[in-house]
N, C-alpha and C positions, 0 to 999 in steps of 0.2 A: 648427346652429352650425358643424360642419364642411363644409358647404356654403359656410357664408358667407364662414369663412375660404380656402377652398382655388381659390374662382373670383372673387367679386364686390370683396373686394379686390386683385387681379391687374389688376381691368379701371380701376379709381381708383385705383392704384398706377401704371399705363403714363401715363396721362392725366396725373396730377401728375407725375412723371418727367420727360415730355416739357415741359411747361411750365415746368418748375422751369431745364431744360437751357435754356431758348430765355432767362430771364431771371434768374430766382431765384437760381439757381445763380451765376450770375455774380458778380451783386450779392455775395453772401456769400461766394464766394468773393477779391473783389476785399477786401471789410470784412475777412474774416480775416488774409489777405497784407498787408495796411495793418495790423493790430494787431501780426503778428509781426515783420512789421519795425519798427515803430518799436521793441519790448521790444530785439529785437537791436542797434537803432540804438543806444538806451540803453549797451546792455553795449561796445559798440567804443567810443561814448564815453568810458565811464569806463575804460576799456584806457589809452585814449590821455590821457587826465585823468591816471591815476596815473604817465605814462610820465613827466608834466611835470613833476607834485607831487616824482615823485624827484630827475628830473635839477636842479632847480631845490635840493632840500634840499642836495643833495650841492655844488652852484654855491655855494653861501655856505658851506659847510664849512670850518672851519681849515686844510684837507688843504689847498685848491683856492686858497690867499692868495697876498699879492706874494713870500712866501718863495721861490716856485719860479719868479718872476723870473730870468734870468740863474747862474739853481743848477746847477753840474757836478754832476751825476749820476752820472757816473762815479769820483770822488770819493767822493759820497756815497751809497753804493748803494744803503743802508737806503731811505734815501726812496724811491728807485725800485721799489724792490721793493714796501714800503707802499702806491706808488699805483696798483702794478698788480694787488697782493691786492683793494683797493678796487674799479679798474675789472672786476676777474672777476667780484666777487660783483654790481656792479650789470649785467652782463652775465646772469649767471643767473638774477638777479629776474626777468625775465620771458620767456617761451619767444619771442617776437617777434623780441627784440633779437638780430641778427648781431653786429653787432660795438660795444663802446662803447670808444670813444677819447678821447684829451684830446692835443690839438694846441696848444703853446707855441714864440708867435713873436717878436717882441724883436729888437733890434739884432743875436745872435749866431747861433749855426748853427740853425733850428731844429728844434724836437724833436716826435717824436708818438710816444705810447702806444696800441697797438692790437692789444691792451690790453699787448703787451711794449714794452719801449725801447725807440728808433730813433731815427735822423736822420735827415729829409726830405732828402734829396740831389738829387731832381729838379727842377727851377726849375719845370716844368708842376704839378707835382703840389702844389708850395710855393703856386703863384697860386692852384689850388684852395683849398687850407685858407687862407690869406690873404682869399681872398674872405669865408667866411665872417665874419670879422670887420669885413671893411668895411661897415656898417649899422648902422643907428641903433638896431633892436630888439636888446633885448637876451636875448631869446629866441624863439626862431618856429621855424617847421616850413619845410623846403625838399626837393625833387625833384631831386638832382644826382648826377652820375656822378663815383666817385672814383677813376675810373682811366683815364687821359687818350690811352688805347691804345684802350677804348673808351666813348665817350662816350655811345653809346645805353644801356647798363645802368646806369639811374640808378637810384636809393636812395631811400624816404623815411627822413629825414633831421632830428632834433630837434639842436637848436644851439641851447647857452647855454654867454654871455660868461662868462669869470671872470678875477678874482674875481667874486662875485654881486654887482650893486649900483654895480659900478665905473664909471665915465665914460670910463675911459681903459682897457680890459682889454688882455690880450697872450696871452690862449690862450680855448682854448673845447674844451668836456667835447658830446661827439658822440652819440648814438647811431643808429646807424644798423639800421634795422629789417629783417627776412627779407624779400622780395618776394616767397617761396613762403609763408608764414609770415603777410603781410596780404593776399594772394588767398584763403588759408584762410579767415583772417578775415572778408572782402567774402561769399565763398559763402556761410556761416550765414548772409547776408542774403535765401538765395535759395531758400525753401520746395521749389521742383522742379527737377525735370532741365532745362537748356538757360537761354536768359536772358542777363542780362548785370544784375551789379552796380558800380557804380564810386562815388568823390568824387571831385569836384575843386575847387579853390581857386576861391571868390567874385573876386578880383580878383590871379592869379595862375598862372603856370604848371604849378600841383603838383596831380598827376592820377596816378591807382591804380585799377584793374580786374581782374575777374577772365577775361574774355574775352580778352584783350593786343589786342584794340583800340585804337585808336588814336582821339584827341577828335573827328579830323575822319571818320571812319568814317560813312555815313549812318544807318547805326542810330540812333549816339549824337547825329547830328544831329537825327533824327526825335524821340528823345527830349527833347534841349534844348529844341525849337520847343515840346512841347507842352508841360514846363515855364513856359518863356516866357510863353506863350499866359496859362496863370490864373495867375500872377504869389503865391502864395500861398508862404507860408516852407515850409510843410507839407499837404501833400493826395496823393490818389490816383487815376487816371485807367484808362481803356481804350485801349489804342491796339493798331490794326490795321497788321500791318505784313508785306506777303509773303505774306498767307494764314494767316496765324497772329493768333492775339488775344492780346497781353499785358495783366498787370495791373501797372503802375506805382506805384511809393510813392516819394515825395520826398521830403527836409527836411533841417532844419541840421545842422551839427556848430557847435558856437560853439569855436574856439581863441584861442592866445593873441594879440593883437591882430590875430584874422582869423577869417574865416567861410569854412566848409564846405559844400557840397551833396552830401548821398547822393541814389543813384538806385539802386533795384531793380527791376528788368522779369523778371517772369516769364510764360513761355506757359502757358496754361489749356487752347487747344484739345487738348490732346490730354486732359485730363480730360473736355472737356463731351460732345466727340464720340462717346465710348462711353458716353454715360449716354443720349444720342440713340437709337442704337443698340440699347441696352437696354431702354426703355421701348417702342419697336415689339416688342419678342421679345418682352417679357411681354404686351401683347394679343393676340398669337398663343396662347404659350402657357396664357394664362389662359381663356380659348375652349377649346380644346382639353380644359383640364381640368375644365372646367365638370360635362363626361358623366361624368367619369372619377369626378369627386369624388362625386356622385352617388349611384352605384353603392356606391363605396369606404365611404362617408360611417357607416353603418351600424355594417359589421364593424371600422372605423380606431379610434368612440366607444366601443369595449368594451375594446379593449385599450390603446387611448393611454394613461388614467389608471393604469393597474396599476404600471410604475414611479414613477410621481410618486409616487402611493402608499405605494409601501415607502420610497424617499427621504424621506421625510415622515415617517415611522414612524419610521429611525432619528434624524432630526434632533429630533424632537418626544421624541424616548424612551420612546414611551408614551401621552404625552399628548394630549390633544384641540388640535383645532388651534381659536386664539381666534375665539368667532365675532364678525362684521362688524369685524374689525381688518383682516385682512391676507389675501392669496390663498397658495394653494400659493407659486407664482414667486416673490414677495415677500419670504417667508420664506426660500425657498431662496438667492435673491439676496444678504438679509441675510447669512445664516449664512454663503454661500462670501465674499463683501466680511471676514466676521468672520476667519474661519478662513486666505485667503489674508493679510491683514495679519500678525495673530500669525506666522505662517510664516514672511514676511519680516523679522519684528522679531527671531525667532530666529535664522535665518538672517545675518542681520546681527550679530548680539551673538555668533554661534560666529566669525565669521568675523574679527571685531575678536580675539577673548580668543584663539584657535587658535593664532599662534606662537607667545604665551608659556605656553600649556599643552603645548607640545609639547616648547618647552627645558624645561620644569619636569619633564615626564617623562623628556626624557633625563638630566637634572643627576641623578635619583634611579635612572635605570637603572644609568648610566656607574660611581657612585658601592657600589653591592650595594644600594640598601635598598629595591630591589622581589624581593628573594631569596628571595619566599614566593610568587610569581607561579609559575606553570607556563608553559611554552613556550606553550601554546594561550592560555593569558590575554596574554600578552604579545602576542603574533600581533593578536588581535584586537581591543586596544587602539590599537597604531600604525595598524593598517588603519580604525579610527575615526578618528584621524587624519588619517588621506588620506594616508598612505603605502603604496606598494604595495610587497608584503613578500613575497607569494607568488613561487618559485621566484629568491629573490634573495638578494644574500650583502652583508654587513655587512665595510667596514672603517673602522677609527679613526686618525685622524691626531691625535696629539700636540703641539703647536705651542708652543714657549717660544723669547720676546724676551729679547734680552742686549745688552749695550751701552750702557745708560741711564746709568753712571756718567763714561761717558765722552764724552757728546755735550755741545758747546758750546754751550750756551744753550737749542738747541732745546726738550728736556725737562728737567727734572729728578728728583733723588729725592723721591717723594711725587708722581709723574704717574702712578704703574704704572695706576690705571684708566682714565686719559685716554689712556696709549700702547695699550693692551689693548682700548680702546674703537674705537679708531682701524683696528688690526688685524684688528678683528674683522668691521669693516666691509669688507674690501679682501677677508678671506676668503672673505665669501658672497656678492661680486660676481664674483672670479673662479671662483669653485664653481660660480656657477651661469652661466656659460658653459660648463666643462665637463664638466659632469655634470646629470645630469636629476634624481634625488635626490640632495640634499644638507641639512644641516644643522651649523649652528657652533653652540659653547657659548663663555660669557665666564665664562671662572674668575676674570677682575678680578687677577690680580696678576701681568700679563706671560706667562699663558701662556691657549693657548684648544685647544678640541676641535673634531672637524670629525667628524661620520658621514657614508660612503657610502654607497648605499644600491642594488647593480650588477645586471644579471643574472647570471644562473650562469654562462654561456654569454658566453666569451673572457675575454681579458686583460687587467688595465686598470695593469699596472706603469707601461708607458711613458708613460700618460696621467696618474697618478701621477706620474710622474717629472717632465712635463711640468707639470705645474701647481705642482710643488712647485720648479722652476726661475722659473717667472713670479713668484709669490707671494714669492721671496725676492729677487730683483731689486724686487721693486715694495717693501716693507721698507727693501732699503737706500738705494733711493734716496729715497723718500716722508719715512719715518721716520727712516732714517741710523740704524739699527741690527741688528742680526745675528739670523739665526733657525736656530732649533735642529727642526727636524722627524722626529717617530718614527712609521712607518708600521708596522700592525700587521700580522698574517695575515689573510689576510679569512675569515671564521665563516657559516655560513648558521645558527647557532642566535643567538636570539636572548637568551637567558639567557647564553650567552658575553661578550659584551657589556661587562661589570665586569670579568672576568679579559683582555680583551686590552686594554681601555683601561690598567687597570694596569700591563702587560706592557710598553703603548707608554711611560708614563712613567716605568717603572724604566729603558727604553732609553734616553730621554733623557737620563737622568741619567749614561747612559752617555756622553755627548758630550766630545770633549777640553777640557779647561780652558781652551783658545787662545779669544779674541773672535772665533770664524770662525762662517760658514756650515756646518750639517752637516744631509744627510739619513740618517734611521739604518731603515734596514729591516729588520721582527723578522726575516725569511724566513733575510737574509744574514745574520744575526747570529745566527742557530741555526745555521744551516751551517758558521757561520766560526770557532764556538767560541767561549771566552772570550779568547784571544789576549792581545796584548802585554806589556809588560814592567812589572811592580806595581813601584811607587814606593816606596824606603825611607825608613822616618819618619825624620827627621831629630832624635833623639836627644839629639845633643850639644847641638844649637840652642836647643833645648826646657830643657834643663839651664840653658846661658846664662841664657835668658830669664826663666827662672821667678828665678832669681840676682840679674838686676839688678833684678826687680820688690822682692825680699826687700830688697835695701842700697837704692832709692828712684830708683836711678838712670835718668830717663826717659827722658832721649833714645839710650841705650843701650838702653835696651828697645823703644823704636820700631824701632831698626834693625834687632834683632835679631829683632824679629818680622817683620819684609820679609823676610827673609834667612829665616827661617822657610817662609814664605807661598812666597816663589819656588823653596824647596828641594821642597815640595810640588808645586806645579806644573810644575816643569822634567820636558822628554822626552815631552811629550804625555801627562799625566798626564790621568784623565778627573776629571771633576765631582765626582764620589759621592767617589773616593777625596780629592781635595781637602778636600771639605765634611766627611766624617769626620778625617782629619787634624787638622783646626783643630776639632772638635767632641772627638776626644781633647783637644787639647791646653789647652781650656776646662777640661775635666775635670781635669789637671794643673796647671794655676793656681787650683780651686777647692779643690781639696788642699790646696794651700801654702796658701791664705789659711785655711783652718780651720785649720792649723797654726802659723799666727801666732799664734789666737786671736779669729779673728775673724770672725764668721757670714757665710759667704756672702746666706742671705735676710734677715739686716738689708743688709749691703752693698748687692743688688743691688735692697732694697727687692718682697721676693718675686717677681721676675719670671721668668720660666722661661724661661733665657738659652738653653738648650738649643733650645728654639721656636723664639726669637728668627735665631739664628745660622743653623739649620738651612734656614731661609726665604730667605739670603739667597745671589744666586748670581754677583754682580760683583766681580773680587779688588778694588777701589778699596772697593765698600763694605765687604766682613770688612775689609779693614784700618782704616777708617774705623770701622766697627760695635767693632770690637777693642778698639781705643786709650779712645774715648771711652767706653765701654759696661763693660768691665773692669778696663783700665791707668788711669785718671786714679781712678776713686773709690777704688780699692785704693791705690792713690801717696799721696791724699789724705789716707786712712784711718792709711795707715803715717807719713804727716809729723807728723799731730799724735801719734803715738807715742811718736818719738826725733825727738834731733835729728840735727844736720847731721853734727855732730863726732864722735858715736856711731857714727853709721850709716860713716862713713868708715872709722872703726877696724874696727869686725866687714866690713868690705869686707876691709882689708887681711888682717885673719886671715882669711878666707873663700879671698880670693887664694891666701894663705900653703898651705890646705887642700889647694885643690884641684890646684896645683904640688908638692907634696909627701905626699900622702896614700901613694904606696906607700914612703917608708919609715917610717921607727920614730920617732912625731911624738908628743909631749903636750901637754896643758894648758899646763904650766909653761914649755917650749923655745917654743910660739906664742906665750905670754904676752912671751918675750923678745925674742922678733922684733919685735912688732910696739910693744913700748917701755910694756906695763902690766902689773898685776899678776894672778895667775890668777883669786883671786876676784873682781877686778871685771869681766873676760873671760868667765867663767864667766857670770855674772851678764848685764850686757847682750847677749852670744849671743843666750842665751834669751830676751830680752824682745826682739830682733828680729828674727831666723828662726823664731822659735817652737819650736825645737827646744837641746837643750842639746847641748854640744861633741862629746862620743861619738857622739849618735847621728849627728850632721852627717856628722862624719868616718865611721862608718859606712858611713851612706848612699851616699857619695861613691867607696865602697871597691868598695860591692854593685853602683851602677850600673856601673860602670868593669869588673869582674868580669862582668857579666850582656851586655856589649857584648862584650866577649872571647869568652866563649863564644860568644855566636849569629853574629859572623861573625867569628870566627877556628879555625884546627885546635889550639891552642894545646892542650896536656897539662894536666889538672887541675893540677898541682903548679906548671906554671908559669904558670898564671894568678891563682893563689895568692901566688906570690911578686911579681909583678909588681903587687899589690893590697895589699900589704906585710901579708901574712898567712903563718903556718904552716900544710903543707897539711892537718894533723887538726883547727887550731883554723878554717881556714876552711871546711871540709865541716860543722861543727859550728853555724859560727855561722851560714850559706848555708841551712842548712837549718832553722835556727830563724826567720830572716825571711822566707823563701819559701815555706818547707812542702813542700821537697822537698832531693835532692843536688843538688849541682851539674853530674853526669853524667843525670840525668833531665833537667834542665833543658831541655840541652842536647839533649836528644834529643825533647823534645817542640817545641822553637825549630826543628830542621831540619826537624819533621814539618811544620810551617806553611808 
């Protein structure tokens, strides 16, 4: 048997080779090149099918009406700008398209999109697009050059009239296609190296090649003639030209009222001639090995089968191989056909699910709750991944959007996943320009993470620096809002991971209150200390405020929480200290309203305002979040309590209080200031500060006293006096509602 294989098929193998070269070959070679082109023909077709189906939907569009007749633009920007959002995306629909325009002409100046606004200023370049309108179709294809400096770089060129349907139009929607772009296209027509594919227009001058040939070239002449010659819409021919043999494929394109001719020529001799070639070397060699095999034949059949053999053994497992079904090869054949598919089906299914199993492992790394992993487990999970980890160092970028309160129109509140989505996107395009590992996290609520992923080996601050300069230009201007960036230290552990991402967002939070741009790096911000100048609560404000919420008074309480809010943030105050600020001062109006009498979690309807508030990082929305969220249901709550007349009176005694609490004030002298009697004073106090006369007064004495001390040198005795107290009755009374002296107090106030 190994005889027969190793010589007597060598010598009917040369024999059929050679014959197959002289005709066979051909044959089948000409039928396959005629099968591939037409499929290819097919697919350019429907290229250019849906190029029309678009331009034409878009032609009858509302967009594309008599409205933009005679329409200043300039004026009315909006529109322009809509129709040039329109013209980019049909620009991007397909990779072909260079450029899509819409040229509008009319009795005044006129206009062309491409795809930005302009005015046609040049009379040549106006005759051009003018021409295209003078014609009776109202859509078709044309070969023309739009720029009259040079007239050899023509364009294929789709033109439809608009409006769609009109008799009378005044503009026309363009698109104008890549020339490197449909040469691309023409080559898929052309199975080998060398050739020439082209179209050109049935009864017209519009012609496209990939050779840049020219129609009158003899080539293309030699080809036309044999076209010509069998007169057929669709066939395939031989033609000898120069010494070379091509195989030719013709047929239609059907367009819109007009017909096509493809043409693809490709050469073959240089396939048939080394199969020529080949089939003399195998009669040689097969001769030759005739003796060899011979000899060989014997010692080759003992050991050829011993691996089939064992391959057999493990595929079978054991088992006997079926007999009269199948040969070794067969089986083996099946089994790799079995085993390479599953392979690729996996392969494909890791390669789909991979980046969102990758963000799902970072959102649980970044976050601590792989905290039970050891360094080596970790290692070699990312490295399953396809991140390369080994001898490389980890840093995290921190990224929070601000400014959503204040952009006109673009976004609003309730976008933060669409602006964060948006973001998110700009970061792992500029990421991965400059860096080779990278990955972003979408935290979804204005702010996202970014891991680097560097070698040990240099520096990457300035790259760093540099990316986080791009990244916030392209923000403000894309988006029209401000970014806050916390770069961490970079780690080579990777259980580190949790503690610097957190590190990067407590930085952040370090960022100044100001709507600005800030990059905050841990490095310099451990070196730099905690620095600048802590903001004092604004005390008195807080007093007002919680005041006019008690007497109903709202629009005093609006102001006085601005006046609040901006006493917080004046002097470059950061974030954190802001956001606590007004997170005490929640705490201080949910006092008062338990002090009315009246449940905060009925009020706020159990919502956990502390969350709420904490979340939120634009002064327009706390102040927004404020008003609506606390100040109106509590206003609310307290109108249907007292009335107008009431609340006016305990205003004026409250007035009277807090202007006279340091001297020697009672029930009975406020009762007569303010023109009522003590026990009906007495009485509705209570029922609308929640509190009765003394302790108000009190309170009023204590705060006033407790501000004295912590920022004043004032002597016990005369802050005492000034609070209109004696100095043993107020050490006395000071320490019964603090739980301390008044000289501890203060000494624990300056330790802070």
């Amino acid at each position: 048997m190994l005889l027969i294989v190793a010589s007597i098929p060598g010598l009917i193998t040369g024999a059929l080779v050679y014959g197959m070269a002289g005709g066979k070959l051909k044959s089948e070679l000409l039928h396959l090149h005629n099968k591939q082109i037409e499929q290819r023909a097919r697919n350019i077709d429907d290229q250019l099918t849906n190029l029309e189906l678009m331009l034409s939907h878009w032609a009858f569009d509302s967009k594309f009406d008599y409205s933009l007749e005679n329409l200043n633009f300039i004026r009315d920007f909006e529109t322009a700008r809509d129709i040039t959002k329109t013209l980019i995306v049909m620009q991007g629909s397909n990779t072909m398209n260079k450029v899509v325009g819409l040229y509008l002409g009319g009795e005044g100046q006129p206009i062309l999109f491409d795809p930005e606004y302009g005015i046609v200023e040049s009379k040549r370049v106006q005759d051009i697009y003018e021409g295209l309108l003078r014609t009776d179709k109202v859509t078709y294809w044309t070969d023309i050059s739009f720029d009259p400096q040079r007239p050899q770089d023509k364009e294929l060129t789709l033109v439809h009239h608009i409006p769609g349907g009109s008799l009378h139009p005044f503009g026309a929607l363009l698109i104008r296609l890549d020339n490197e772009k449909v040469g691309d296209m023409l080559r898929t027509m052309t199975p080998y190296d060398g050739g020439e594919t082209f179209f050109m227009q049935d009864n017209g001058p519009l012609y496209a090649s990939t050779g840049g040939n020219g129609p009158e070239s003899p080539f293309l002449t030699a080809l036309s003639e044999g076209i010509a010659e069998r007169g057929a819409k669709m066939s395939s021919f031989f033609l000898d030209w120069e010494g070379a043999t091509y195989t030719v494929s013709y047929g239609k394109f059907t367009r819109i009222s007009d017909s096509w001719t493809y043409v693809s020529a490709s050469p073959i001799s240089s396939i048939t001639a080394p199969v020529v070639l080949i089939s003399k070397i195998i009669f040689a060699v097969s001769l030759s090995a005739l003796l060899l095999a011979a000899l060989l034949a014997w010692l080759a059949s003992r050991s050829i089968y011993s691996p089939v053999k064992r391959l057999m053994t493990v595929l079978l497992a054991g088992k006997a191989l079926p007999y009269g079904q199948e040969d070794e090869f067969s089986l083996i054949e099946r089994q790799w056909h079995y085993l390479s598919r599953e392979s690729s089906e996996l392969h494909a299914k890791l390669s789909e699910q991979l980046p969102y199993v990758k963000e799902s492992f970072l959102h649980q790394l970044l976050h601590g709750h792989l905290y039970a992993y050891s360094e080596e487990d970790l290692l070699d999970r990312m490295e399953r991944y396809k991140w390369r980890v080994s001898r490389h160092r980890f840093i995290v970028l921190y990224m929070q959007l601000t400014g959503i309160a204040s952009l006109e129109g673009k976004f609003k509140y309730g976008d933060e996943g669409l602006v964060t989505f948006a973001a998110v996107n700009m970061i792992e395009e500029l990421a991965a320009h400059r860096f080779e590992q990278s990955k972003t996290i979408n935290f979804h609520d204005l702010a996202a993470g970014l891991l680097l992923i560097v070698p040990n080996d240099g520096s990457y601050a300035d790259e760093i620096e540099a990316f986080a300069g791009e990244l916030t230009h392209a923000v403000n201007l894309i988006l029209n809002m401000r970014l806050t960036i916390a770069v961490s230290e970079p780690t080579g552990n990777i259980s580190d991971l949790p503690i610097i991402f957190e590190e990067a967002k407590q930085a952040a939070s370090q960022r100044n209150f100001e709507n600005e741009n800030q990059l905050i790096e841990m490095a310099k911000l451990h070196a730099g200390g905690e620095g600048g100048e802590e903001t004092a609560y604004p005390f008195t404000l807080e007093r007002e405020f919680i005041q006019a919420l008690r007497t109903g008074q709202e629009s005093s309480a609006n102001e006085l929480l601005s006046a609040f809010l901006e006493a917080l943030s004046c002097k470059g105050a950061k974030a954190v200290d802001v956001q606590q600020g007004m997170l005490h001062l929640l705490g201080s109006v949910q006092h008062a309203i338990m002090v009315s009498g009246i449940q905060p979690t009925r009020l706020f309807k159990c919502v956990n305002m502390y969350e709420q508030l904490s979340q939120i990082r634009e002064p327009e929305l706390i102040l927004a979040w404020f008003k609506e969220r606390v100040c109106v249901p509590f206003l609310t709550e307290l109108g249907g309590r007292s009335d107008s007349q009431v609340k006016r009176l305990i205003e004026q005694a409250m007035i009277y209080l807090q202007q006279n609490y340091m001297k020697d004030i009672s029930l009975d002298n406020c009762a007569d200031h303010i023109g009522t009697n003590p026990f009906f004073l007495s009485k509705t106090f209570k029922q609308v500060t929640g509190k009765n006369f003394i302790d108000y007064l009190t309170g009023l004495r204590m705060d006033r006293a407790k501000e004295l001390l912590r920022e004043s040198g004032l002597k016990i005795n005369d802050v005492a006096e000034q609070v209109g107290y004696q100095h043993s009755y107020f050490n006395r009374i000071f320490k019964k509602l603090e739980g301390m002296t008044p000289s501890r107090y203060r000494e624990l106030s300056q330790a802070e």
